[in-house]
N, C-alpha and C positions, 0 to 999 in steps of 0.2 A: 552452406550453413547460414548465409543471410538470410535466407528465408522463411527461418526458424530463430523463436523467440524462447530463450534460456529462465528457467525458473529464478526466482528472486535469491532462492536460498542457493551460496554459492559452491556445497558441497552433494546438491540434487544434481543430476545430470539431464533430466527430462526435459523436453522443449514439446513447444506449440507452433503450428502455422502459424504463421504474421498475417493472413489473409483472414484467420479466423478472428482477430487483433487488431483493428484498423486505428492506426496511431499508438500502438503501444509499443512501448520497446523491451518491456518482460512481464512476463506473470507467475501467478503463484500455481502450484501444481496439486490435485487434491490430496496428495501424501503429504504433503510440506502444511497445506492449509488443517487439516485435522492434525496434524500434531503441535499447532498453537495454541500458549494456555486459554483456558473457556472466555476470562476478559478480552482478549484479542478477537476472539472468534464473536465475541459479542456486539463487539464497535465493527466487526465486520456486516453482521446482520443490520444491523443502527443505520447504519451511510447506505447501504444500498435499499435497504427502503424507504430512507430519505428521498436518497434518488429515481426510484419508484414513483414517490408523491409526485415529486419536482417536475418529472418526464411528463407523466400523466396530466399535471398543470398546465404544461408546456401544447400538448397537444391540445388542451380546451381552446388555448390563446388567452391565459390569465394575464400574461405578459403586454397584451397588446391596449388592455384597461391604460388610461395616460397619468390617474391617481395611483396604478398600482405598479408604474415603470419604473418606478426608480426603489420601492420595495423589491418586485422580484428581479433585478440586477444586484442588490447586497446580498438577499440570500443566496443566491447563484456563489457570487465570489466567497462569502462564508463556507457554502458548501465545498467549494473548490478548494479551499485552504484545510480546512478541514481533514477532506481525504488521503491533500498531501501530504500534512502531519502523519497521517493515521500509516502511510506508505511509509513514508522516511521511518514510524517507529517497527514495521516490518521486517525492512532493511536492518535496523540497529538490531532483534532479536534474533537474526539468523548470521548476522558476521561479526559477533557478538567473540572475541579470542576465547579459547581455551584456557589460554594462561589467565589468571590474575595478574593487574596490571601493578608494574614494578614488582613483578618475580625475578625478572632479568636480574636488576638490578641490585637486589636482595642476594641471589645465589652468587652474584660474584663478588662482593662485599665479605661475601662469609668463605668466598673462596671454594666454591663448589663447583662452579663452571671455572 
């Protein structure tokens, strides 16, 4: 099973090659990703064609300009901070409880559990 990388969503059971994954350690699966409200799916489209731009800059050698090196090194790490927000709120929307928080606490105050 290590060689298989487990969807984000932690009630999906589908995995992916990690070959096909190089340095990932999960990803989203296309059932998990189409049932994300359309904002989500929206700042998904947003960042990857950020990083479309980015990539495609990258191969010009925009980077290697010495006026524009320390420009395209913030937006890089913007970018990266960026995506990592946009993950971690992927993560919060899928392991997101069932419960309302402080039901626990509620139902045994009133004596129901």
């Amino acid at each position: 099973m290590s060689n298989r990388l487990p969807c984000i969503n932690p009630r999906c059971r589908r995995t992916a090659a990690a070959e096909k994954y190089p340095g990932s350690d999960e990803i989203i699966c296309n059932g998990c990703y189409k049932s994300l409200p359309p904002a989500l799916r929206q700042r998904w489209k947003t960042l990857t064609g950020r990083n479309r731009k980015l990539n495609r800059l990258h191969k010009k050698g925009a980077y290697r300009v010495p006026e524009r090196n320390r420009q395209w090194w913030r937006i890089s790490i913007r970018y990266d901070r960026a995506w990592t927000a946009f993950w971690l709120s992927l993560k919060l929307y899928f392991n997101q409880s069932e419960t309302p928080v402080g039901i626990e606490d509620f139902l045994k105050e009133n004596g129901i559990v």
